[in-house]
N, CA, C and O atoms as CSV, one atom per row, in Angstrom:
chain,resi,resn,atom,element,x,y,z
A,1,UNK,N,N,-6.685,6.976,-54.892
A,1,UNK,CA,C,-6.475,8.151,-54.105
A,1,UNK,C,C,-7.802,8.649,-53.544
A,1,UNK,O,O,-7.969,9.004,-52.377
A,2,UNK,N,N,-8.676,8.637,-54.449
A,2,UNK,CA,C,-9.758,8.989,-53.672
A,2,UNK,C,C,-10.578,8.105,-52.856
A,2,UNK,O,O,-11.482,8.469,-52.104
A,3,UNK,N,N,-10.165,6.840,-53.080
A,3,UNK,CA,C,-10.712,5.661,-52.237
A,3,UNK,C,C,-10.447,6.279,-50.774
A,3,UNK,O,O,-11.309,6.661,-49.983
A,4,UNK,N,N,-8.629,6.291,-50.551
A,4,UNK,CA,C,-8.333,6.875,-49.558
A,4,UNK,C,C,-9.435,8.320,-49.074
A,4,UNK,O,O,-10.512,8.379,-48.481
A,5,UNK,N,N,-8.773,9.063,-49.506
A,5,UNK,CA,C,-9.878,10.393,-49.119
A,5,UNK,C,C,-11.181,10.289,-48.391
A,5,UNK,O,O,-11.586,10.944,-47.430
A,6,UNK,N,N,-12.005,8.880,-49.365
A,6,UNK,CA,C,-12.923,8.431,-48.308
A,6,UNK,C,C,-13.397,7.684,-47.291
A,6,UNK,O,O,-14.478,7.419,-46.766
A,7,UNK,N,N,-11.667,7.292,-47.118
A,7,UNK,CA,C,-11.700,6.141,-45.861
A,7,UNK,C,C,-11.887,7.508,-44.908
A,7,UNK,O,O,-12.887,7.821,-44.262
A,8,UNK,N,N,-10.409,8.339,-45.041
A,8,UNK,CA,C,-9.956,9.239,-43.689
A,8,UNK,C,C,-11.470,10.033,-43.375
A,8,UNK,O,O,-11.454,10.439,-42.213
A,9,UNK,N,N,-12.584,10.321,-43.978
A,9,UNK,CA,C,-13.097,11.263,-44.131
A,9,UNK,C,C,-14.111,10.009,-43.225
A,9,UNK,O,O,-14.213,10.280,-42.028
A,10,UNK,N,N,-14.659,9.037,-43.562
A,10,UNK,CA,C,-15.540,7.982,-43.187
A,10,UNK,C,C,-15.218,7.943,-41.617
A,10,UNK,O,O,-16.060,7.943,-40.719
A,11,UNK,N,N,-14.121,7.918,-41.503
A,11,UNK,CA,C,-13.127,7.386,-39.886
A,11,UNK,C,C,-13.359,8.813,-38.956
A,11,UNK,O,O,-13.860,8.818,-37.831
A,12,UNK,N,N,-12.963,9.790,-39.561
A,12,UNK,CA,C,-13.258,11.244,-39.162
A,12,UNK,C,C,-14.480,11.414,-38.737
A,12,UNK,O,O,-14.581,11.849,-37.591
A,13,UNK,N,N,-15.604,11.164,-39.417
A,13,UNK,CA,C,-16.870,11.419,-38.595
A,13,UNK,C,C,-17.214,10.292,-37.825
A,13,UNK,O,O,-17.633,10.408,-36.673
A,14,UNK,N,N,-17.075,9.279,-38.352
A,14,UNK,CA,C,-17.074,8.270,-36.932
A,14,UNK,C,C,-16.491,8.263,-35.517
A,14,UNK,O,O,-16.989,7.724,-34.529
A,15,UNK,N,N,-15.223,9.032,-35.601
A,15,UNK,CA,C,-14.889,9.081,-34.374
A,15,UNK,C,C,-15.352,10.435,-34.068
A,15,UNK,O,O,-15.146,10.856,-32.929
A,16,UNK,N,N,-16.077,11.337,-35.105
A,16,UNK,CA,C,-16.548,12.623,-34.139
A,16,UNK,C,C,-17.926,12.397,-33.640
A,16,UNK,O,O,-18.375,13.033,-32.687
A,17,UNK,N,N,-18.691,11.364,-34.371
A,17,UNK,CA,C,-19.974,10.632,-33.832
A,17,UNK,C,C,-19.663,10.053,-32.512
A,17,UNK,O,O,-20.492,10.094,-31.604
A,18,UNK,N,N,-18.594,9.559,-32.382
A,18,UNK,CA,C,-18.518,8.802,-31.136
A,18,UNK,C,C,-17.918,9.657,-29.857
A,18,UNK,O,O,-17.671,9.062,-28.808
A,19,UNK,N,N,-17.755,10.692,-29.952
A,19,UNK,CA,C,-17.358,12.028,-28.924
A,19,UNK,C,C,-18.170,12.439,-28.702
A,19,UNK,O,O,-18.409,12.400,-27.496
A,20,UNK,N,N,-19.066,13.033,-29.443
A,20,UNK,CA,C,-20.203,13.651,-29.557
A,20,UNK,C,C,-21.349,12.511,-28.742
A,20,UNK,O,O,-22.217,13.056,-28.060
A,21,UNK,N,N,-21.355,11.222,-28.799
A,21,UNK,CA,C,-22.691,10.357,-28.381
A,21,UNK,C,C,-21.806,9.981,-26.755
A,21,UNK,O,O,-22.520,9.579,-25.836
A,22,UNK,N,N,-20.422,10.123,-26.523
A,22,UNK,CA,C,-20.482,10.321,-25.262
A,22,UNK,C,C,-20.352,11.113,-24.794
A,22,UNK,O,O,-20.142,10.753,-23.636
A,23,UNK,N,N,-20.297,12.516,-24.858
A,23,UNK,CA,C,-20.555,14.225,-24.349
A,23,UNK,C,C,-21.997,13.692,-24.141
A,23,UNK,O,O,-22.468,13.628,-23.006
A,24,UNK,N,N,-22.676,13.321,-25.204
A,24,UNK,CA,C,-24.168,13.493,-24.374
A,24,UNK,C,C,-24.701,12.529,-23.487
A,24,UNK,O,O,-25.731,12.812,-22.875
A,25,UNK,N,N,-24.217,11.555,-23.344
A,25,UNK,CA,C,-24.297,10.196,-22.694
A,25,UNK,C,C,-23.765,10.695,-21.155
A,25,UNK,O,O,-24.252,10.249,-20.116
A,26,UNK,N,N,-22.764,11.622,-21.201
A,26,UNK,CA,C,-22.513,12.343,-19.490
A,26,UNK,C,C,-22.782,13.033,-19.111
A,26,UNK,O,O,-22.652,13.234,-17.903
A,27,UNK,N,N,-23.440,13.985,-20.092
A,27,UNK,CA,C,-24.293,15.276,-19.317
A,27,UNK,C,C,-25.951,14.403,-19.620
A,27,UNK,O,O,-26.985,15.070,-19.573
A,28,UNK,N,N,-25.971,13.655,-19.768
A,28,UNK,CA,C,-27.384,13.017,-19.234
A,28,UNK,C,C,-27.438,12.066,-18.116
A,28,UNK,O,O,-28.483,11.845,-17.504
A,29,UNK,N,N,-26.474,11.580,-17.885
A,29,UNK,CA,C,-26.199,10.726,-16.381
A,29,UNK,C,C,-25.650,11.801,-15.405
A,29,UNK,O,O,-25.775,11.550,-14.206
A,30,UNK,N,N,-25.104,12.876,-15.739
A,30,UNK,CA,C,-24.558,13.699,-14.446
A,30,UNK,C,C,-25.684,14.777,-14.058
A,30,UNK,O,O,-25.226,15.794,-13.537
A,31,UNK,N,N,-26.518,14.751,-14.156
A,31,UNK,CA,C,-27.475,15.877,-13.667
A,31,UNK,C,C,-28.336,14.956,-12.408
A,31,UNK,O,O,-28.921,13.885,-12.251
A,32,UNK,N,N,-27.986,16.083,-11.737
A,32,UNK,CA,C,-28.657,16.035,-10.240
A,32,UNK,C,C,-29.993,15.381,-10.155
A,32,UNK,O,O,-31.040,15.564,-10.776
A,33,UNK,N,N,-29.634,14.535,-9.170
A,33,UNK,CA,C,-31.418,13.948,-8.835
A,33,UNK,C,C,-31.633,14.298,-7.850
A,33,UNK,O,O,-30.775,14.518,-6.996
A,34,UNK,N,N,-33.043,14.466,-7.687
A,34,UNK,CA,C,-34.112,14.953,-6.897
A,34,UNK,C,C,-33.681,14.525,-5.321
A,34,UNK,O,O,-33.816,13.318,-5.117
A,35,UNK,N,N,-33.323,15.090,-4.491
A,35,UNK,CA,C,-32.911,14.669,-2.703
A,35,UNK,C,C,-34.270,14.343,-2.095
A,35,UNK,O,O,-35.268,15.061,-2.165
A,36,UNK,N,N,-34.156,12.985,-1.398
A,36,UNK,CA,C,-34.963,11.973,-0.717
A,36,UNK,C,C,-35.250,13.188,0.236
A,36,UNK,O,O,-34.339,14.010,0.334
A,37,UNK,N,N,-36.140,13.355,0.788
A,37,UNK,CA,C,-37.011,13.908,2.378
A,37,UNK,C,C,-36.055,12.797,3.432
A,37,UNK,O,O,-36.055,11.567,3.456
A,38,UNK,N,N,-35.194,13.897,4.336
A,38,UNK,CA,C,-34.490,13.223,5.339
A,38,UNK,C,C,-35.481,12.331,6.258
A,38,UNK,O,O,-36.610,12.821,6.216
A,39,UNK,N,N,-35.421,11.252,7.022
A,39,UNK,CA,C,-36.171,10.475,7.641
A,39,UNK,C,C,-35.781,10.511,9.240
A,39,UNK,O,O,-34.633,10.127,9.466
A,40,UNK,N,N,-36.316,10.789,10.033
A,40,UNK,CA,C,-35.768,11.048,11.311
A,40,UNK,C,C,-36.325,9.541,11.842
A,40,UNK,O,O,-37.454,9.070,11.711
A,41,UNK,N,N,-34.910,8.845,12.607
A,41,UNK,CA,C,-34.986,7.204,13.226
A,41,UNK,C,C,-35.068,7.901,14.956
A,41,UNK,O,O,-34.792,9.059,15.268
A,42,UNK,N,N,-35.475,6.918,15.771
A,42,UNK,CA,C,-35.746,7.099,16.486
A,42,UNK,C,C,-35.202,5.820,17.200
A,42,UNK,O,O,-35.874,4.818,16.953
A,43,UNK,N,N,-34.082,5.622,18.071
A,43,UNK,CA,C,-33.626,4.207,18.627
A,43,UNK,C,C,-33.725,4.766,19.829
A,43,UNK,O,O,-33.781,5.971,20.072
A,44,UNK,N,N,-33.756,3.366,21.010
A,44,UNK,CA,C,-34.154,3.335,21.971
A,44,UNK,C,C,-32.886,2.418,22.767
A,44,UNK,O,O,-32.314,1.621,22.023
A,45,UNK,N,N,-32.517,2.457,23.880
A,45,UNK,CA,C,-31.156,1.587,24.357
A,45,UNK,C,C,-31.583,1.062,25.663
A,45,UNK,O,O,-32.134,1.764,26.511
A,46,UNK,N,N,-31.336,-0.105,25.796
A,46,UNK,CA,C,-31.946,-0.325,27.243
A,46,UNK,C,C,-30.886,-1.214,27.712
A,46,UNK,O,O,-30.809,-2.326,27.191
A,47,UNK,N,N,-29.929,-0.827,28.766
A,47,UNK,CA,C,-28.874,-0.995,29.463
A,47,UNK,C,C,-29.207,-1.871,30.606
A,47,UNK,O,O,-30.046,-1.561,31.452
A,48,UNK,N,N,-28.436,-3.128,30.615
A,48,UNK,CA,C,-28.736,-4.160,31.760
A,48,UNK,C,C,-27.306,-4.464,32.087
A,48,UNK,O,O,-26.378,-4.629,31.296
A,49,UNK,N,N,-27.294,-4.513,33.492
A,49,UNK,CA,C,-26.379,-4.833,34.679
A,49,UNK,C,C,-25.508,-6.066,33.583
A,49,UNK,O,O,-26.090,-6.760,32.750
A,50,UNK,N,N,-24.094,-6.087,33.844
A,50,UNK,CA,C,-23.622,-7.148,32.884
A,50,UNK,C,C,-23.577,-8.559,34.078
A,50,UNK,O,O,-23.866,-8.638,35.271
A,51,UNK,N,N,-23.009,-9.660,32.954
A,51,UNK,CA,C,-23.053,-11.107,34.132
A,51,UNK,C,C,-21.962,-11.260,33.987
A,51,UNK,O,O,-21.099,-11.061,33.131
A,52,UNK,N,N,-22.106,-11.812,35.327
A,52,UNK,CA,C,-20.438,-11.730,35.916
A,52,UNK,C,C,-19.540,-12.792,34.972
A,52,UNK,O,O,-19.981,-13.524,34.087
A,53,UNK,N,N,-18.423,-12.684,35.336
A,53,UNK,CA,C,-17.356,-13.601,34.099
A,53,UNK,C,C,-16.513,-14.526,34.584
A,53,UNK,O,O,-15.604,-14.223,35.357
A,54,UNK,N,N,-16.734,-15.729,34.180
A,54,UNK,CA,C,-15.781,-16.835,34.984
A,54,UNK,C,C,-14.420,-16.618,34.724
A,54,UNK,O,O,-14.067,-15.949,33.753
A,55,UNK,N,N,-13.611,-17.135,35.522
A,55,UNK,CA,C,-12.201,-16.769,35.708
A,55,UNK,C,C,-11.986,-18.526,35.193
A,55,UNK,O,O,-12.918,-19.329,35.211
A,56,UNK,N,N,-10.270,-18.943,34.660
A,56,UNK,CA,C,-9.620,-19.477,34.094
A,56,UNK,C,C,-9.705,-20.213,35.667
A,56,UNK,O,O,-9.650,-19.725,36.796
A,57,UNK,N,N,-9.882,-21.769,35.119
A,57,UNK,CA,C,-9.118,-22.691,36.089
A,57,UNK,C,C,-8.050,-22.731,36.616
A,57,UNK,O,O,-7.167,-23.076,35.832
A,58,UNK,N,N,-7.713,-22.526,37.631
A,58,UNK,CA,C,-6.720,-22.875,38.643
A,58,UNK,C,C,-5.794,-24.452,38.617
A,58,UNK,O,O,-6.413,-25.383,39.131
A,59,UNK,N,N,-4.926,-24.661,38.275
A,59,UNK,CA,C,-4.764,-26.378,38.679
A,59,UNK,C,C,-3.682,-26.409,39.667
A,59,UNK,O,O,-2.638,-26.890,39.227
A,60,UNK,N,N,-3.657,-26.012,40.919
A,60,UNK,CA,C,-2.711,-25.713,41.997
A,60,UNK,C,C,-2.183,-24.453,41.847
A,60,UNK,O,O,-2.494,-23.665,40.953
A,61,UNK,N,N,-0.733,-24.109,43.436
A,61,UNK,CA,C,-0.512,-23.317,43.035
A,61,UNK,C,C,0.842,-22.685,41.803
A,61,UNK,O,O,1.807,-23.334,41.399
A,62,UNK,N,N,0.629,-21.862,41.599
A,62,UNK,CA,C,1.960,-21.025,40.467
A,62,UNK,C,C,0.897,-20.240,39.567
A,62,UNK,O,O,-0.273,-19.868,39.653
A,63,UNK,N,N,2.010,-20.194,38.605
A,63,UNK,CA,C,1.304,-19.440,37.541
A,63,UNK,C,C,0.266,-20.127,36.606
A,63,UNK,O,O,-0.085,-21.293,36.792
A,64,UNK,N,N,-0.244,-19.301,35.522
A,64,UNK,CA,C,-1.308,-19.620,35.395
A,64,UNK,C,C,-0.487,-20.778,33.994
A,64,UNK,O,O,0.468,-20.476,33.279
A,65,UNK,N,N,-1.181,-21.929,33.998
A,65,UNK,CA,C,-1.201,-23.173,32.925
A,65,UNK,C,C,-1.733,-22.567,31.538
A,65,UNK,O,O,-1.758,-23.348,30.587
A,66,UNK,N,N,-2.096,-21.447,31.364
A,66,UNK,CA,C,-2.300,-21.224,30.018
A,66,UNK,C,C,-1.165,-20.266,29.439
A,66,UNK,O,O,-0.833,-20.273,28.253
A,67,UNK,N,N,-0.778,-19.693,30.118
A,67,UNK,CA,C,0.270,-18.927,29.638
A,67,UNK,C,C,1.921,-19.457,28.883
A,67,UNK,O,O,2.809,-20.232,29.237
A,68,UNK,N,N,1.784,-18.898,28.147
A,68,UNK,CA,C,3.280,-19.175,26.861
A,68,UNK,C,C,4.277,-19.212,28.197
A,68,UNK,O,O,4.129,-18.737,29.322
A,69,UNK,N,N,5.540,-20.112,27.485
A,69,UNK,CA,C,6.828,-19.551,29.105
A,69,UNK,C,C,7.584,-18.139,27.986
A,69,UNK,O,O,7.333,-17.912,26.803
A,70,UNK,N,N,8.113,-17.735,28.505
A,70,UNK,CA,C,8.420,-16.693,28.051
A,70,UNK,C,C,10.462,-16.950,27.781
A,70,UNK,O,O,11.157,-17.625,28.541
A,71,UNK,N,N,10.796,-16.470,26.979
A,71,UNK,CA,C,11.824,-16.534,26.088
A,71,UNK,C,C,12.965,-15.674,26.244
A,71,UNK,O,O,13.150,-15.152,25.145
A,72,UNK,N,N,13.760,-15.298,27.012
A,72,UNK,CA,C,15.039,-14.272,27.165
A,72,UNK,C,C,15.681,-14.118,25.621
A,72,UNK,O,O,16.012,-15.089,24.939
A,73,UNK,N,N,15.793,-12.745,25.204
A,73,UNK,CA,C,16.417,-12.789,23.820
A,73,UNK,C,C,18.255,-13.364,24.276
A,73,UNK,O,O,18.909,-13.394,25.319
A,74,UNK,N,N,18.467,-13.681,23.058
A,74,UNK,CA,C,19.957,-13.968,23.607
A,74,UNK,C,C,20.711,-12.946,24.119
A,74,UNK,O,O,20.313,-11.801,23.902
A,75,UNK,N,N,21.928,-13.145,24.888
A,75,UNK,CA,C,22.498,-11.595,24.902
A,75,UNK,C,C,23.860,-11.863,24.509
A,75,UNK,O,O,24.397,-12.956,24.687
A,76,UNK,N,N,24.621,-10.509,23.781
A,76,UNK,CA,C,25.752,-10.489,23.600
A,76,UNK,C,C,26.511,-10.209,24.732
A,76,UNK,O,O,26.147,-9.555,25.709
A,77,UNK,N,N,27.835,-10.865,24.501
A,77,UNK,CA,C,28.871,-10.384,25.879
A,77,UNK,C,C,29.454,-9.092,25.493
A,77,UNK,O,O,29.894,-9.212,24.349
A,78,UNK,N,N,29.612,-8.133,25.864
A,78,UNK,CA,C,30.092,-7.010,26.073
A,78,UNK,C,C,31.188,-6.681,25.505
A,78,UNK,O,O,31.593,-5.588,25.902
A,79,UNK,N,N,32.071,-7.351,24.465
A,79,UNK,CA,C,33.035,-6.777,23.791
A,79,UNK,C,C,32.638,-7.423,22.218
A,79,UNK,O,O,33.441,-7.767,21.351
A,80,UNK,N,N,31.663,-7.450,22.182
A,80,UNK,CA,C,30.762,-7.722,20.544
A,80,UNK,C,C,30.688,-6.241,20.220
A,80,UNK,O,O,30.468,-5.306,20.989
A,81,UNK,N,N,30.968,-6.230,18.642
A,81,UNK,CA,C,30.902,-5.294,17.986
A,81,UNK,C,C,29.403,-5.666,17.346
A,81,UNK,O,O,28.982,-6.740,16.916
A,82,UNK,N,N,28.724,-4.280,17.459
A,82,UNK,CA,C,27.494,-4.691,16.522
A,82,UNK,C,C,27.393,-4.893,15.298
A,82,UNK,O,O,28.513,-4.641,14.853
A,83,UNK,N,N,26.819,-5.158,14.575
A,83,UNK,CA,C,26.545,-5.858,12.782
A,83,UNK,C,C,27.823,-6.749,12.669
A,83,UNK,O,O,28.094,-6.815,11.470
A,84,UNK,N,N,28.805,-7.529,13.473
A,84,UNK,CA,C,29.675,-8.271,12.989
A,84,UNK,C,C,28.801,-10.019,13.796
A,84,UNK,O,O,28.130,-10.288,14.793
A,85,UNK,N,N,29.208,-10.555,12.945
A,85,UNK,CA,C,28.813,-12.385,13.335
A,85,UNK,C,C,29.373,-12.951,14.549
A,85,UNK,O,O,30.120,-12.178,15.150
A,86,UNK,N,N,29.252,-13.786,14.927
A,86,UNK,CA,C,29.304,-14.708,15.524
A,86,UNK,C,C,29.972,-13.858,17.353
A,86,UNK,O,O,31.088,-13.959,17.864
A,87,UNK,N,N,28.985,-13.256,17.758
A,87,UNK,CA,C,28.939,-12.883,18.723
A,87,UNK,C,C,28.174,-13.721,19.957
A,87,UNK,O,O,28.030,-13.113,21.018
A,88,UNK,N,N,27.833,-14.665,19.886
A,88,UNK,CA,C,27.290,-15.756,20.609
A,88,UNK,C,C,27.573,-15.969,21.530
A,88,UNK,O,O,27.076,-16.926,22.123
């Protein structure tokens, strides 16, 4: 019985040692440090005329050869009920 007594009592200050060593472990990392002297930069921009931009090859006339063909969604015929199947 008293073995016990001196476990709980052993465990008890150990874990109040260990509250106690991080209470002080955060009020010693949370205190304010000293603010750097602001540094004033000074940039400079020097703006030049842009160059002109080649345009996409031509290979005769129509539209342009790089472009996707483009896709019509399907359409329903006009006495389709919506959310029902096979309206095709």
């Amino acid at each position: 019985m008293r073995s016990d007594r001196l476990t709980c009592r052993l465990l008890a200050t150990a874990g109040a040692a260990a509250i106690l060593t991080m209470v002080g472990l955060s009020a010693a990392c949370a205190r304010e440090e000293a603010k750097a002297p602001e540094k004033t930069v000074t940039v400079t921009v020097t703006v030049t005329a842009p160059a002109p931009t080649e345009k996409a090859p031509r290979i005769g006339p129509g539209p342009n050869p790089f472009t996707p063909p483009v896709t019509p969604a399907p359409q329903m015929p006009p006495t389709h009920v919506p959310g029902q199947p096979g309206g095709h």
